[in-house]
Each structure stands twice: as C-alpha cells, then as structure tokens.
Phi, psi and omega in degrees: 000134172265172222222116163209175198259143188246125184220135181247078173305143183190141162218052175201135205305120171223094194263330188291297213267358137312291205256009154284335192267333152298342174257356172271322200270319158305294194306307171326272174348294193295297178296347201232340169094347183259152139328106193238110172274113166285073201278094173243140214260104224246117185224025188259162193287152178329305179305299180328299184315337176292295169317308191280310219266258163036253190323293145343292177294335173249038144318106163322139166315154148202113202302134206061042190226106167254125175260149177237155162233067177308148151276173142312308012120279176300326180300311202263008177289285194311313146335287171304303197313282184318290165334301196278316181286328180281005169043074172249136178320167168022091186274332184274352204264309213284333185284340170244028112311316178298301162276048197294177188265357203253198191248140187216104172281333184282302180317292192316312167324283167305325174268021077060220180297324174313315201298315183331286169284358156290307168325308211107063159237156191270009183180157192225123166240147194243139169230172200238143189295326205247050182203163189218189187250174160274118183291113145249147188015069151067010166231137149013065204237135204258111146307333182315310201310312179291318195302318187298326169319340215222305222284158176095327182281155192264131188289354167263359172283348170272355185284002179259018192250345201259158192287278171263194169176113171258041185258151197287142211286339167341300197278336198328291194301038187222137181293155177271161185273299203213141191262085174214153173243186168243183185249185160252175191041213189333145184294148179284287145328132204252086186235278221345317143345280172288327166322299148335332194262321172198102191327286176341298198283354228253311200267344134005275200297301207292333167306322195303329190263037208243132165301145218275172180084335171291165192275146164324308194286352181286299179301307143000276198285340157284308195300303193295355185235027180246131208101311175263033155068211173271357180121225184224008188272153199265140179327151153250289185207142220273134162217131161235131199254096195286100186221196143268117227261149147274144200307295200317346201254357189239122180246145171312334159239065182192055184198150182229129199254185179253151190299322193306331181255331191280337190266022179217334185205112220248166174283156177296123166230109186265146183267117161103006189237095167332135142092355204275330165288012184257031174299306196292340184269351175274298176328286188336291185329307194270336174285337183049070146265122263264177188174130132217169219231146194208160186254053178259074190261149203253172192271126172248152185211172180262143186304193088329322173310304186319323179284350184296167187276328183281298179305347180267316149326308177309324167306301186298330203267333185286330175295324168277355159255342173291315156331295163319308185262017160311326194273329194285320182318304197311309161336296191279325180280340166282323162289347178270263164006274196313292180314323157074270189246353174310336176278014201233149174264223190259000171252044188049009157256123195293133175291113207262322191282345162282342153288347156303340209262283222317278181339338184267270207339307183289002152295351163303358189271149172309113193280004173313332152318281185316320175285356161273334157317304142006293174306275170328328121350270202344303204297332204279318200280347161302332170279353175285318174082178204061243171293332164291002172267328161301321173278340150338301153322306167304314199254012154265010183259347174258013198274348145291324166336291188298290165338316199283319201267329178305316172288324197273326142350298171289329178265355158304311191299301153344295160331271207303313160298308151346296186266017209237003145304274193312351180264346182263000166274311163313313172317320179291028139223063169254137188236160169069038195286114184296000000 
C-alpha cells in the first residue's frame, strides 16, 4: 500500500488545527486507499506540549491513519541514529543543522522529510499551525485531494485529471514533483502595518525583496501582488492547472512534494529566517519539472504572539534576514533557472552536487547588496517611528551579526546537500520511531 506523510510542524498552541489536519489525513485515507502517516513535529513549550499530546488522544480511530507526535527530545534521538549510521563528517555540526536551537522553517521541514523517509513514504505534504481550510456546503476542502491524485504520476497520465495544462509536451514523461495551492486571507508576511502607516516606505521595504534588473513598471506590479496569496475570494469550485508550477502561486502550507525531490536535495536551514523554505518550489521551477497547481487554498491568519511588542521585534529580525538572504537565493534561483534541465541526470533526477556547486558559489557575492538593504531597512523604519524605530535600533546594533549569518547560512545549506545523500539512506534503518 502506498505510504505517504501529511506533517504538521508547529511550536505554538495549535490543537484545533491537530485535529483538522487530522481529519485531512482520514479523507485522504478513506479516498485515496493510502497510508496516511500524520506526523506531527512538536517544538512547543511543555505545557503546550501537553495540550497537543491531549489533543492527539481524542482523536477519533481512523482507518489508514497512523500519528506520530514527535517532541524535540524524540526528533533528536532519530537524528543521532541517522547521523551516526550515515558516518558523515562533523555529525554534532549536521545535528544542529538539522536541529537548531532557533526557529528554522527549512530544518523543521527537513526533519520532516527525514522522518518521512524512515516511515516509507512516497511523498510529505506539509501544512502549518496558523493557518485553516475552506469550507463548501459545510465541508472542508482538503488539498490533500489533488496532491495524492497527481503526485509521483507521469504528467501526462495526469492531463486527463486537471481542469488545463500548459506544461510544455517535452515534460509529458516526467513524474510530477510538486502539488501546491496558495492561501486566502492575512498576508503571508506580516507587513500590512507598514502599508497603512506609509504606502511609500511599504514599496521600499517590500521592494527589497524583489530581484534586481525588472523594469520599473513590473517591479510595481510584484511589489503590489508579493505577499497576498490568493487574495479573498472564497473556493467555489476545483481548477487545476498540469504546469511548471511557479514558486510565487505556492505557499508552504499548502504543498506536497514527491520523495524524488526531497530525498536529493533537503531545504535551506537557516535560523531566523522568514521564506528560507521554499527552495525545493524554485529547484522544481528551474529544472522544469511538472507540478500541478490548484485553487484549494487553505486560510491563512496571524498568531496573537506575533502581535506582542517581543514577539514583534523577534519578527523583524527573521523579516530582515530574509531580506538578506534574498540577493544570495535571487542568485542562486537565476542560475537553476538558466541551468534548466541541465540540473537533472540522465535518469530525469535532480543533481543535488550541482546544485550545492550553484548554493557555494553564491557565498562568493559582494556583500555591498546587503549592506544597502540594511540601510534602507534603517531609513524607512525610522520614517515609521515608534516600534519600527525600535527595530531600527535592534537591527543596527546586530547588523554585522546578520550580514556574517545571511552569508554563512548558504554555506551550511552547502554543507547539508552535501551530506544529505547519505543521510537519508541511513535513515531507512532508523527503527522504533514512535
């Protein structure tokens, strides 16, 4: 039977969205005939943690759904297992890559897919605590439907499943990679502040992150469409598209990748850094490997934490490395781009050392970008004044800090391809994963 992981990272009380994400993982099951391992990577403080183990027990049974409710504590017993069997160099470096001590959107992600693959599974689709589904006639509607539908399958047996297909007839014989929709509501990056407080500094900041070389009137029109998803319009009726899905139409908690790509090349995990997981939809993107993309957009919303004067400072600073490690990513995703299929070997898989070659190289970049973002950051929250003049503040006093870690970040993520053949094979005899 096949086996795949529906997994829910989180280190915020989300108990409700346990158990939604659970009732996604039974319709799969009930629909699709498969194993649906539920995983969820729990990095929340005891007490929370307690609430989720809770929440976990009054699951209703539900046939061909097995949950796992990893802690920290358990991720890094497995972690050692894996590390230590795949006899890869400096093994305490790789465990706290894998395991940082800091928030890592790419690491929880990897580790992940690692779990993934000690399981059996053919495929990891991930969804997020701060985020809900869409409702029709008083039901759900589960992305899970498309991703099992498509992924792993050769596109052209999927072009008679999808509403079009624009994928180029080239790709027909290539499995699809990747499955994803995008959200509705709250902006994925949580700027809509500075918009409202001064439009101007809004096409600034939000500019920062857009690569450099588009025409005025383009970059316009990304700044105003970076961020907001799909908008607001509510589900109706299913359209999917068999394409090269672009990274910009796919938000993170809402995609399902095929084993073939996560099991070659793992995400960057950089600490503190917003946007740092979406790599594997650019790598797809540039290899012009199939995807297809559907409008089962799940609801995204903002935490309360987020909203605390601490939690909000902790935010700007993961929004400003992310800013940062934009000039090294825009790099690296132009070159993927360029390189095209070239990235791929003669059996259509992707070459994890050439891309590790592209991730080194860019640490080699002039860090003179960066330090004008910096500025520029500087200049606009200071024009906001209040807490952005406090975060102003925060981040000039760290701002060699940051600069030092945007570069070094890429070169972990070097690092990590590097090791991460050998660590997912070792992973298949990791045993007694609760």
């Amino acid at each position: 039977m096949r086996r795949v992981c529906l997994t829910l990272p989180t280190h915020r009380a989300c108990a409700e969205t346990i158990a939604a994400v659970a009732e996604e993982a039974a319709y799969g099951a009930a629909h699709f005939g498969v194993e649906v391992r539920l995983l969820i990577l729990d990095s929340s403080d005891a007490a929370v943690r307690a609430e989720h183990r809770a929440a976990v027990r009054a699951l209703p049974p539900a046939p061909g759904v097995v949950v796992h409710h990893l802690d920290e504590t358990e991720q890094r017993a497995v972690l050692r297992e894996a590390i230590a069997a795949s006899g890869v160099a400096s093994p305490e470096r790789l465990l706290d890559l894998m395991l940082p001590s800091r928030v890592s959107y790419g690491a929880c992600t990897n580790r992940a897919f690692l779990v993934a693959e000690a399981l059996g599974c053919s495929s990891v689709h991930r969804r997020d605590s701060d985020s809900r589904y869409q409702h029709l006639d008083g039901k759900p509607v589960f992305p899970l439907h498309h991703e099992l539908a498509a992924l792993g399958r050769r596109a052209a047996d999927v072009a008679g499943l999808v509403t079009r297909s624009r994928l180029d007839p080239a790709c027909a014989d290539r499995p699809v990679a990747v499955v994803g929709g995008s959200f509705v509501g709250e902006m994925s990056v949580d700027v809509a502040e500075i918009r409202r407080l001064d439009p101007a500094v809004y096409g600034e900041v939000v500019g920062l992150s857009i690569p450099d070389g588009y025409p005025e009137i383009w970059r316009a029109n990304l700044i105003e469409e970076s961020f907001r998803g799909a908008g607001t319009a509510a589900f109706t009726a299913d359209r999917t598209t068999l394409t090269a899905v672009s990274p910009t139409r796919v938000d993170m908690c809402n995609v399902g990748f095929d084993r073939e790509v996560y099991g070659r090349v793992p995400l960057p995990p950089a600490t503190d850094t917003i946007g740092s997981d979406y790599f594997l939809l650019h790598l797809v993107h540039g290899a012009s490997l199939p995807g297809v993309l559907h409008n089962r957009h799940i609801v995204n919303y903002h935490t309360g934490e987020r909203r605390s004067d601490q939690g909000f400072l902790a935010y700007q600073l993961r929004f400003a490395k992310f800013l940062l490690s934009a000039g090294y990513f825009h790099t690296v995703y132009a070159r993927m781009t360029a390189a095209g299929d070239t990235l791929l070997d003669g059996t259509g898989h992707v070459r994890a050392t050439a891309v590790a070659e592209l991730v080194r190289d860019s640490t080699r970049l002039d860090p003179a970008g960066n330090v004008e973002r910096l500025d520029v950051l500087d200049r606009s929250y200071r024009k906001l004044g209040g807490r952005y003049a406090e975060a102003a503040d925060l981040l000039a006093a760290r701002a060699g800090q940051l600069l030092d870690e945007a570069r070094q970040d890429m070169a972990d993520f070097a690092l990590l391809i590097d090791a991460w053949a050998p660590l997912v094979h070792a992973t298949h005899s990791v045993k007694g994963i609760a």
